[in-house]
MIGUVEX-942011 format. One record per residue (C-alpha): chain; z, x, y; residue in one letter. Coordinates in Angstrom, 2 decimals, decimal comma. Last residue first. Example, Ala and Ser with C-alpha at 12.3 -4.5 7.8 and 13.67 -1.06 7.14 Angstrom:
<r drenza="A" Z="7,14" X="13,67" Y="-1,06" figu="S"/>
<r drenza="A" Z="7,80" X="12,30" Y="-4,50" figu="A"/>
This chain:
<r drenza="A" Z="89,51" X="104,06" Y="92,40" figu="X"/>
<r drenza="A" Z="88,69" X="102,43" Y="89,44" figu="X"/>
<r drenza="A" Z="89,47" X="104,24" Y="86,66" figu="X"/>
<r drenza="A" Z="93,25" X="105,23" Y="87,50" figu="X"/>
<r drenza="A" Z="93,79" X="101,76" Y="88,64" figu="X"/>
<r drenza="A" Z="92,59" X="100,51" Y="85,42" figu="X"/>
<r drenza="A" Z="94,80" X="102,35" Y="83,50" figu="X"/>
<r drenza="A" Z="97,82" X="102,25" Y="85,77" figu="X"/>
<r drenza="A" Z="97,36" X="98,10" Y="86,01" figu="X"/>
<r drenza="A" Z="96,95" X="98,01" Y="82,29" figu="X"/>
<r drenza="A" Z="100,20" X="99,66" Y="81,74" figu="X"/>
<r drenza="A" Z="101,90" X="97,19" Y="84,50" figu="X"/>
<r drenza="A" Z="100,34" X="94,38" Y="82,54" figu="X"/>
<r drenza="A" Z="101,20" X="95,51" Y="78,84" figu="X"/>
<r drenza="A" Z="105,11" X="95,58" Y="79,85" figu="X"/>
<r drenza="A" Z="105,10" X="92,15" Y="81,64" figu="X"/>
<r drenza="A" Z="103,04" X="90,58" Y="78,64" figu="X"/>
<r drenza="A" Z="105,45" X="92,33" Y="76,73" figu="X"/>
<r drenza="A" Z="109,12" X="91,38" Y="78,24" figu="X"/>
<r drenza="A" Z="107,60" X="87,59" Y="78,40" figu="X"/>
<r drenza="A" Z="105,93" X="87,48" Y="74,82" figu="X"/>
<r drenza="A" Z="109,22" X="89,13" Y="73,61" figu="X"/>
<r drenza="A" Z="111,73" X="86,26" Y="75,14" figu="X"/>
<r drenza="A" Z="108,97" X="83,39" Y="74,02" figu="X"/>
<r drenza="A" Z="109,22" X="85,01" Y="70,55" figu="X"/>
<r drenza="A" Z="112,77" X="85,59" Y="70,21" figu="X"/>
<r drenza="A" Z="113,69" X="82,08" Y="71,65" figu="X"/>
<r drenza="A" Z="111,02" X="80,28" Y="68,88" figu="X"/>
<r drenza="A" Z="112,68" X="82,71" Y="66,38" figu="X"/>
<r drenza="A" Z="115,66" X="80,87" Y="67,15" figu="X"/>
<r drenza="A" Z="114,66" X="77,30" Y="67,57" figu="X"/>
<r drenza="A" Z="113,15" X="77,93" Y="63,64" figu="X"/>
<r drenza="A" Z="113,95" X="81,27" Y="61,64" figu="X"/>
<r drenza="A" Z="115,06" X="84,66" Y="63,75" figu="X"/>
<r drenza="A" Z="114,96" X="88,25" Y="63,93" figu="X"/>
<r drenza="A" Z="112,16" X="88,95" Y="60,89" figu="X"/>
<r drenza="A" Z="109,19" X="86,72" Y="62,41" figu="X"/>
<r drenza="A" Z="106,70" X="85,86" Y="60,22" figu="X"/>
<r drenza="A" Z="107,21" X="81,99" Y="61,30" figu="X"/>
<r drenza="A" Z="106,87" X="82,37" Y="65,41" figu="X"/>
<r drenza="A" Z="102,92" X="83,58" Y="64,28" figu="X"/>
<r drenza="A" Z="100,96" X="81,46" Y="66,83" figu="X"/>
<r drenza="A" Z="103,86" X="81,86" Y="69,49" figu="X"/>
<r drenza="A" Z="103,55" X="85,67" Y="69,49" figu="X"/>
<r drenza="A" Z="100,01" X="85,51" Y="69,54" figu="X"/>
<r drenza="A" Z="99,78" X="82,74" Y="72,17" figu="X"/>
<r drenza="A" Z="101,59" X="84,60" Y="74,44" figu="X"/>
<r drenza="A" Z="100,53" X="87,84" Y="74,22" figu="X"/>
<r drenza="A" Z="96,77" X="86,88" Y="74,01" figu="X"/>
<r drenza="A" Z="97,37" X="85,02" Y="77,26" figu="X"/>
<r drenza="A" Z="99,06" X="87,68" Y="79,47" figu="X"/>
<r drenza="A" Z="96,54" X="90,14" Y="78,07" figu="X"/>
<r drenza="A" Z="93,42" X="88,20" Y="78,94" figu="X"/>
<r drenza="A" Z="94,87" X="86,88" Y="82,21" figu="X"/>
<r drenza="A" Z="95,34" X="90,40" Y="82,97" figu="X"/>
<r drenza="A" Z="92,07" X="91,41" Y="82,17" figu="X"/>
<r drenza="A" Z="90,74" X="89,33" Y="84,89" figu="X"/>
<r drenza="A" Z="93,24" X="89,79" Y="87,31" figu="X"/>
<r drenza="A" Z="92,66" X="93,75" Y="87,40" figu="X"/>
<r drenza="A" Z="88,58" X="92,70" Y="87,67" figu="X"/>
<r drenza="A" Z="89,32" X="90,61" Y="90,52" figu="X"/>
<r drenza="A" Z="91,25" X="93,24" Y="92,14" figu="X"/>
<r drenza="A" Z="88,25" X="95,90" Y="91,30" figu="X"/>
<r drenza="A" Z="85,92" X="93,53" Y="92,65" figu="X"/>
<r drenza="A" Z="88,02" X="93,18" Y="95,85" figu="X"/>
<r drenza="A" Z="88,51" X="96,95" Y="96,59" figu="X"/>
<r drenza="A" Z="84,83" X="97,96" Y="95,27" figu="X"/>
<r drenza="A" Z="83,35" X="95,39" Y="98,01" figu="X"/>
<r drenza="A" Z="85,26" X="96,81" Y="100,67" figu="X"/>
<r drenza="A" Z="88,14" X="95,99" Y="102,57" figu="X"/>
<r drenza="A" Z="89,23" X="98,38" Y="105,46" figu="X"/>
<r drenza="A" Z="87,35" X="96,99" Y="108,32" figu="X"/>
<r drenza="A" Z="88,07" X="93,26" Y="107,91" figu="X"/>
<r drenza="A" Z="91,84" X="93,83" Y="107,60" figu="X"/>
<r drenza="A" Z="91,41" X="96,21" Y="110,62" figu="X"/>
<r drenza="A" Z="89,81" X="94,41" Y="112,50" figu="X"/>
<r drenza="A" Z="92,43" X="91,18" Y="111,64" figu="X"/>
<r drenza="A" Z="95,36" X="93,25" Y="112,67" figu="X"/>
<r drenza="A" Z="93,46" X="94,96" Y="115,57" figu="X"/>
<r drenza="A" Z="93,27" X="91,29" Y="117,17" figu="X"/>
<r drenza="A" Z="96,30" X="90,55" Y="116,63" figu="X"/>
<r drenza="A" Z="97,89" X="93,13" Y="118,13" figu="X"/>
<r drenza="A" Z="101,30" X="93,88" Y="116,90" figu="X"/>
<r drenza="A" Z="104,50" X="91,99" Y="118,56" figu="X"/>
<r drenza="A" Z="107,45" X="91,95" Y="116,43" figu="X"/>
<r drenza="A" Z="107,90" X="88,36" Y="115,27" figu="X"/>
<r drenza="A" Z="104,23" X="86,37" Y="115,51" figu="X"/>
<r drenza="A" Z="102,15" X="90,15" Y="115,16" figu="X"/>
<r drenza="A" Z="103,88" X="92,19" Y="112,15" figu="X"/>
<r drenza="A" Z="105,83" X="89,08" Y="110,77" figu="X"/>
<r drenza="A" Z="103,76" X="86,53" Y="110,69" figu="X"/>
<r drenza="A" Z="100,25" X="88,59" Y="110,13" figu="X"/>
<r drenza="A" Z="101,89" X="90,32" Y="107,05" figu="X"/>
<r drenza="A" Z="102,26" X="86,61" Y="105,83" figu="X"/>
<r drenza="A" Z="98,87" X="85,31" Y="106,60" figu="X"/>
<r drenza="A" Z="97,63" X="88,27" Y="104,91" figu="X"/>
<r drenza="A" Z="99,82" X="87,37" Y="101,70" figu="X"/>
<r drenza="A" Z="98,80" X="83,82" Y="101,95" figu="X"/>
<r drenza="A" Z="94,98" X="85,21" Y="101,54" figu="X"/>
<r drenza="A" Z="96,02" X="87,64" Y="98,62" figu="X"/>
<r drenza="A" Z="98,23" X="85,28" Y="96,86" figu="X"/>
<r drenza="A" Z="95,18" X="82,59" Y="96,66" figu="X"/>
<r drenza="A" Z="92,63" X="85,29" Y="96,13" figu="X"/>
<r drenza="A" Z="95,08" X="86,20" Y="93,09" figu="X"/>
<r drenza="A" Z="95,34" X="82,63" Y="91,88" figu="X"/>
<r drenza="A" Z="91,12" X="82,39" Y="91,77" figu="X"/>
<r drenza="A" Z="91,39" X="85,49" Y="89,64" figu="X"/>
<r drenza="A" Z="94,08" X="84,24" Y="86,72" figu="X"/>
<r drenza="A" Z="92,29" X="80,82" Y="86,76" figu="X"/>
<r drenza="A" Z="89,09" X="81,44" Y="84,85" figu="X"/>
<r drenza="A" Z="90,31" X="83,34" Y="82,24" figu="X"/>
<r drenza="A" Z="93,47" X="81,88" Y="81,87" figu="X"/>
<r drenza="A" Z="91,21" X="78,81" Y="81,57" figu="X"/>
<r drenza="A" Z="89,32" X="80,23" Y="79,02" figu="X"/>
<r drenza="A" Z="91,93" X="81,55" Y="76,81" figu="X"/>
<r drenza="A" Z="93,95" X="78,03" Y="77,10" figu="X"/>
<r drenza="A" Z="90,90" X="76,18" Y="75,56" figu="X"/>
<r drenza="A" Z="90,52" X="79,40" Y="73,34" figu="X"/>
<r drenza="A" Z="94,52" X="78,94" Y="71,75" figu="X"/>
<r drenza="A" Z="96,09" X="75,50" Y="70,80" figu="X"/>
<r drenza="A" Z="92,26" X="73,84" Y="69,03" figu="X"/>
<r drenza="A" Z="90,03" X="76,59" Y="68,37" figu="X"/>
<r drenza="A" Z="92,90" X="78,68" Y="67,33" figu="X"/>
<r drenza="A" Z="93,84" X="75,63" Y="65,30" figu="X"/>
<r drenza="A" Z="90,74" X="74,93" Y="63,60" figu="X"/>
<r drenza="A" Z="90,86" X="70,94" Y="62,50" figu="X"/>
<r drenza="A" Z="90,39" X="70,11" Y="58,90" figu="X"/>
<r drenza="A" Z="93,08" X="67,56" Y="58,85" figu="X"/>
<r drenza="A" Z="95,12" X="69,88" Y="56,49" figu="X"/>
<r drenza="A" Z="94,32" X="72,28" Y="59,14" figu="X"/>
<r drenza="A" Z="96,10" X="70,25" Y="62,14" figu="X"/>
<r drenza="A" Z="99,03" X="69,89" Y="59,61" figu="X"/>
<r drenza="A" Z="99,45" X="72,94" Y="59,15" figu="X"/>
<r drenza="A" Z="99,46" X="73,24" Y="62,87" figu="X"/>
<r drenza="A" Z="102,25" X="70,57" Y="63,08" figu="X"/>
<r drenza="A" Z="104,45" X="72,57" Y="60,76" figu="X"/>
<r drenza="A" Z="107,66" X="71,72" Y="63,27" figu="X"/>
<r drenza="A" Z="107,86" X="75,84" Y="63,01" figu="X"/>
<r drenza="A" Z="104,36" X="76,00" Y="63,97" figu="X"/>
<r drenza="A" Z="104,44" X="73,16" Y="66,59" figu="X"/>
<r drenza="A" Z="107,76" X="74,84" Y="67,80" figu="X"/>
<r drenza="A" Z="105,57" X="78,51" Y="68,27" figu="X"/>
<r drenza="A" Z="102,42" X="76,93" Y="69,79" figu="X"/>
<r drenza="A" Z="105,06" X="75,53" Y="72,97" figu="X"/>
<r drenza="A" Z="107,32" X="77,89" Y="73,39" figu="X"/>
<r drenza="A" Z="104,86" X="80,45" Y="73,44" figu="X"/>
<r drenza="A" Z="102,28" X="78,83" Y="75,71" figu="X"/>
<r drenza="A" Z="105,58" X="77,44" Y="77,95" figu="X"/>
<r drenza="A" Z="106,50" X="81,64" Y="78,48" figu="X"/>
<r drenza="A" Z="102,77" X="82,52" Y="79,50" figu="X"/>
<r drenza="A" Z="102,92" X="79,41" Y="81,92" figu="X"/>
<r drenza="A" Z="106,15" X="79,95" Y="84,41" figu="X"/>
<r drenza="A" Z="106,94" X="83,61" Y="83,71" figu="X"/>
<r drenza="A" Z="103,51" X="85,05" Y="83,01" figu="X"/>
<r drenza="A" Z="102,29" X="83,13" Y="85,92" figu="X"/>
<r drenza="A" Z="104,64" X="85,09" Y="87,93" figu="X"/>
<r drenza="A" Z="103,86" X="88,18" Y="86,19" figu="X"/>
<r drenza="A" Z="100,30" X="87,87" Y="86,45" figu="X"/>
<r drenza="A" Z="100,16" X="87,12" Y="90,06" figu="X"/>
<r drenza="A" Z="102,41" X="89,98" Y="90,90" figu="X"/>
<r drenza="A" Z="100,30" X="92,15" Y="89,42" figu="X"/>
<r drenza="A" Z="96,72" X="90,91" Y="91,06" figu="X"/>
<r drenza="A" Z="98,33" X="89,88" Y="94,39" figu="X"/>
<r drenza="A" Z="100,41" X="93,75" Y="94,65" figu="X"/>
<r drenza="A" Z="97,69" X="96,22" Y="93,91" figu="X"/>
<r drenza="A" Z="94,26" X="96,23" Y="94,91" figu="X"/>
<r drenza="A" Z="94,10" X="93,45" Y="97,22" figu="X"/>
<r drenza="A" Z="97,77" X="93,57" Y="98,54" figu="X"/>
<r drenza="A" Z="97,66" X="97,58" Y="99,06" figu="X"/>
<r drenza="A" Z="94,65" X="97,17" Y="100,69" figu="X"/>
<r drenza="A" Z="94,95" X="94,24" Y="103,09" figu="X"/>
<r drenza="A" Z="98,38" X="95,11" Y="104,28" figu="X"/>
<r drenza="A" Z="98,04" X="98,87" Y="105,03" figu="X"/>
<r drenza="A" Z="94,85" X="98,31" Y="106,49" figu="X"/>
<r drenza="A" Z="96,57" X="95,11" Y="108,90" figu="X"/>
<r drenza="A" Z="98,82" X="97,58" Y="109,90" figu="X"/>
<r drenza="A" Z="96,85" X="100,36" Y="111,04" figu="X"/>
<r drenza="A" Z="97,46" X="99,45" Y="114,56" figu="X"/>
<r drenza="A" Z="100,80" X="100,11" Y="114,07" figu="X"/>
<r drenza="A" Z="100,14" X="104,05" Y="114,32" figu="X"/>
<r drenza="A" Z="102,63" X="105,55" Y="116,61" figu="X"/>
<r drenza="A" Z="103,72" X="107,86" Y="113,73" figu="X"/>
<r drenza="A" Z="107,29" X="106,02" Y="114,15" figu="X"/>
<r drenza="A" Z="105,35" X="102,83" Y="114,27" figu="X"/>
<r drenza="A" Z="103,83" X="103,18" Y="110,93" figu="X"/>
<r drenza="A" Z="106,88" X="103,15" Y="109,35" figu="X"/>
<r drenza="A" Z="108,48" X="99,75" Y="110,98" figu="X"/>
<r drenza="A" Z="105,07" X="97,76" Y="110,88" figu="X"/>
<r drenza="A" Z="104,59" X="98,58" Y="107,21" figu="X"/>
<r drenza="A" Z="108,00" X="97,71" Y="106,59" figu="X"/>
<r drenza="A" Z="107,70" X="94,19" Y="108,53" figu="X"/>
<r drenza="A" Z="103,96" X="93,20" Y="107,13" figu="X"/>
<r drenza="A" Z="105,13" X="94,39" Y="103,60" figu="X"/>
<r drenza="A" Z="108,07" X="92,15" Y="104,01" figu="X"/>
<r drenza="A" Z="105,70" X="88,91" Y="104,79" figu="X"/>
<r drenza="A" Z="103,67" X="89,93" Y="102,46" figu="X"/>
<r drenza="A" Z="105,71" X="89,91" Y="99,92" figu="X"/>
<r drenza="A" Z="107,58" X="86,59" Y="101,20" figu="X"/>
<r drenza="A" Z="104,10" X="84,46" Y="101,70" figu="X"/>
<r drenza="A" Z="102,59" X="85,65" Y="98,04" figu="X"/>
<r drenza="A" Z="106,04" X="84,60" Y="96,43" figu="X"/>
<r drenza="A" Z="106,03" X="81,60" Y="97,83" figu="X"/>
<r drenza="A" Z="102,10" X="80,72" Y="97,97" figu="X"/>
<r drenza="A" Z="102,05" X="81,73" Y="93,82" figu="X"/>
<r drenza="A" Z="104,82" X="79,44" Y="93,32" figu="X"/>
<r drenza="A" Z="103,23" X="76,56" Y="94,69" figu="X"/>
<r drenza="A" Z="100,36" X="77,14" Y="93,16" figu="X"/>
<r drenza="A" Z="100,98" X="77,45" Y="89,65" figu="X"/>
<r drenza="A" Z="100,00" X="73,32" Y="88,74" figu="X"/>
<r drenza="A" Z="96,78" X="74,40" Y="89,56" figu="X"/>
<r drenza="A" Z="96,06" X="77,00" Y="87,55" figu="X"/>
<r drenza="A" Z="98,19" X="77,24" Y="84,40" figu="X"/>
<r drenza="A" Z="98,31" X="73,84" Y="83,69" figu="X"/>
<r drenza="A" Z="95,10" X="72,32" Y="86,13" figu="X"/>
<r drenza="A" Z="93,43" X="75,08" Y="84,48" figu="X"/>
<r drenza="A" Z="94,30" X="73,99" Y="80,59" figu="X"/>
<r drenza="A" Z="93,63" X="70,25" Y="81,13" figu="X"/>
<r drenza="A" Z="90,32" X="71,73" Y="82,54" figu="X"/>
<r drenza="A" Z="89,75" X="73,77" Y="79,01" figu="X"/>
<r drenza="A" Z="90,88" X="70,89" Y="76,62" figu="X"/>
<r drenza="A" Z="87,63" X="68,72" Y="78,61" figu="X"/>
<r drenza="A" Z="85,72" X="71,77" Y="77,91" figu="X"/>
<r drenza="A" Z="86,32" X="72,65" Y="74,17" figu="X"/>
<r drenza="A" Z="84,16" X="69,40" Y="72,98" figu="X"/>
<r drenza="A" Z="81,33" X="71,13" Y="74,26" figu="X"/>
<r drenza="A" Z="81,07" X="72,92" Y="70,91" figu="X"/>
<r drenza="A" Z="81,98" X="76,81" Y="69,87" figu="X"/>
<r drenza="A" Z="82,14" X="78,51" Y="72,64" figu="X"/>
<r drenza="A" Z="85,33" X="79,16" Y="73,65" figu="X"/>
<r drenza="A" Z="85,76" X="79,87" Y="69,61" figu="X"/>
<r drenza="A" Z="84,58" X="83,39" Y="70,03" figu="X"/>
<r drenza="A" Z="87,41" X="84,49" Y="72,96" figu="X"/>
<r drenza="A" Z="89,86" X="82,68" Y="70,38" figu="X"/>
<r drenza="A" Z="88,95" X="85,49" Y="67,46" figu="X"/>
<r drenza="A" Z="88,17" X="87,62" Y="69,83" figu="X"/>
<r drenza="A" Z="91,83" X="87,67" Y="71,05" figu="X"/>
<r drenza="A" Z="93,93" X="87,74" Y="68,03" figu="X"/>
<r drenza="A" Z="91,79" X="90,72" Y="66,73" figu="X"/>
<r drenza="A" Z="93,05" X="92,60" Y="69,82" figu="X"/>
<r drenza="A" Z="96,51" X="90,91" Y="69,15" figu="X"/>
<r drenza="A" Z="96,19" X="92,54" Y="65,46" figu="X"/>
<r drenza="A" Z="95,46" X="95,78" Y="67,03" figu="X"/>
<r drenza="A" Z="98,16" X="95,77" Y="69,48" figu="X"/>
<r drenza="A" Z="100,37" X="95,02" Y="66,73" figu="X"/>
<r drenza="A" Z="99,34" X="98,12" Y="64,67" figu="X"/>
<r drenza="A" Z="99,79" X="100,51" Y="67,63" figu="X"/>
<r drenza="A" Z="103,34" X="99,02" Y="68,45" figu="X"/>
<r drenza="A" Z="104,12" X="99,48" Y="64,55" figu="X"/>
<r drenza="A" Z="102,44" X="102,60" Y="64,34" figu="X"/>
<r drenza="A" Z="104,33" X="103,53" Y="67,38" figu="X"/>
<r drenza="A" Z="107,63" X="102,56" Y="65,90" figu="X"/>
<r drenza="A" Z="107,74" X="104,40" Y="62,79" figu="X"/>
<r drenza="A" Z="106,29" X="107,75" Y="64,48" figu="X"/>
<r drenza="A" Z="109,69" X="107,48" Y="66,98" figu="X"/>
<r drenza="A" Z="111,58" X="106,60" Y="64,30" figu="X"/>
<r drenza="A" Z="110,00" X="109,57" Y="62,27" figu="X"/>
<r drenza="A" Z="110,61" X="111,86" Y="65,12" figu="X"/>
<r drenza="A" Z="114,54" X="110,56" Y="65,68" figu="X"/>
<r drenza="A" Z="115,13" X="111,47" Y="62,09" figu="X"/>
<r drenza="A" Z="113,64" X="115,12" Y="62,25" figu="X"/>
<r drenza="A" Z="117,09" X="116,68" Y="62,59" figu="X"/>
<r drenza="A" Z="119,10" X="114,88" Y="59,68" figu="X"/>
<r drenza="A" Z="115,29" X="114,75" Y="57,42" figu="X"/>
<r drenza="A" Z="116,26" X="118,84" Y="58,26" figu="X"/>
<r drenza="A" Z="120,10" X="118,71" Y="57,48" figu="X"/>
<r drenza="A" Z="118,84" X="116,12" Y="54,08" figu="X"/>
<r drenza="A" Z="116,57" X="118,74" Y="52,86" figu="X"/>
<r drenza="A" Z="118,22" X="121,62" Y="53,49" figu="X"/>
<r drenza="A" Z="121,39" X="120,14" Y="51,59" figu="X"/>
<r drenza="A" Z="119,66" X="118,77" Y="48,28" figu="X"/>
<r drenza="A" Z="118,26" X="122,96" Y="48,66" figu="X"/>
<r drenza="A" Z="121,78" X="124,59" Y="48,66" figu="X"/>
<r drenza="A" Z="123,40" X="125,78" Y="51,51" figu="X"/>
């Protein structure tokens, strides 16, 4: 084996290491220009009073107009963690810890992730689609021809209200979430009610809800920042030009805002309790 041959049987063998080291500098690098991404906006919240008339269009958006959703999906989940909590604590002839089992693993766990993900689907995607056709219709040129900022303008009014309306959404999913384990553990198979609701009350503690409001939080921030980022810069994209790179974008701020959510969620979870 001559040396041209050594070299090309070991780059052979150590291919799948420099794709690997390829494609975490590029994650690693695009998790450092969203970072960037997000200051940026996060800094132009404040930057006149004009921003909070844009902000409440941006809540009743995101916020308001995700309630319905939120309620459905909060109602079934806890609805079926009310039945299968009810079903395996009874064999240990403890049902009466149902309303713990509820309570914490919706407050710490289930409202704040399943929140973001829902939201994720319904508003994250529209942020994308929406920032990424104005910047392939050149409309945000335009707003900068016209002297007009357009993170300050598309992006920190949506920032904020993610901000604001990511945790009120999860105390929404948690209480309809309750309400749901109460259905079917007390209304349909016959747990106490009254332990139910001692127990929900017993259980929770200030740590538990701060830390679920905190999970929301930061969630909102990613789920945002993912959105409008990939949206923001449709036109550097290498897998698609105009509709199509709009498609690309929206599909890749969905898969990574889901992604960066569930990694936050381990983080966190792993610092917080």
């Amino acid at each position: 084996m001559n040396h041209q041959d050594a070299t090309q049987g070991s780059g052979g063998a150590l291919a799948p290491l420099t794709l690997l080291g390829s494609k975490a500098l590029e994650f690693f690098s695009e998790m450092g220009a969203m970072f960037l991404f997000f200051l940026h906006a996060f800094q132009l919240i404040f930057s006149s009073w004009g921003q909070f008339p844009k902000i409440v269009r941006q809540i009743y958006f995101i916020g308001v107009k995700s309630i319905s959703v939120i309620a459905l999906i909060g109602l079934f989940t806890g609805m079926v963690m009310g039945m299968q909590l009810y079903f395996a604590l009874s064999l240990f002839g403890a049902d009466g810890f149902l309303g713990t089992g509820v309570a914490l693993s919706m407050v710490r766990e289930l409202a704040p992730v399943l929140t973001a993900i829902m939201v994720t689907g319904r508003a994250g995607s529209a942020m994308t689609a929406e920032i990424g056709v104005m910047r392939i219709s050149e409309q945000i040129d335009a707003l900068e021809i016209m002297g007009i900022n357009p993170m300050s303008y598309l992006v920190s009014p949506k920032m904020a209200a993610s901000i604001v309306s990511f945790p009120i959404l999860t105390s929404f999913f948690n209480l309809i979430a309750l309400f749901g384990g109460w259905l079917t553990g007390v209304l349909l198979l016959g747990a106490n009610e009254g332990v139910y609701f001692y127990r929900v009350q017993q259980s929770l503690e200030w740590d538990d809800i701060s830390g679920g409001f905190l999970k929301a939080l930061v969630f909102g921030i990613v789920v945002c920042t993912v959105s409008c980022y990939q949206g923001y810069f449709t036109h550097l994209r290498k897998d698609g030009v105009g509709p199509e790179g709009v498609s690309q974008a929206t599909t890749q701020a969905v898969v990574m805002s889901c992604v960066l959510v569930l990694m936050s969620d381990y983080i966190l979870t792993s610092l917080l309790w």
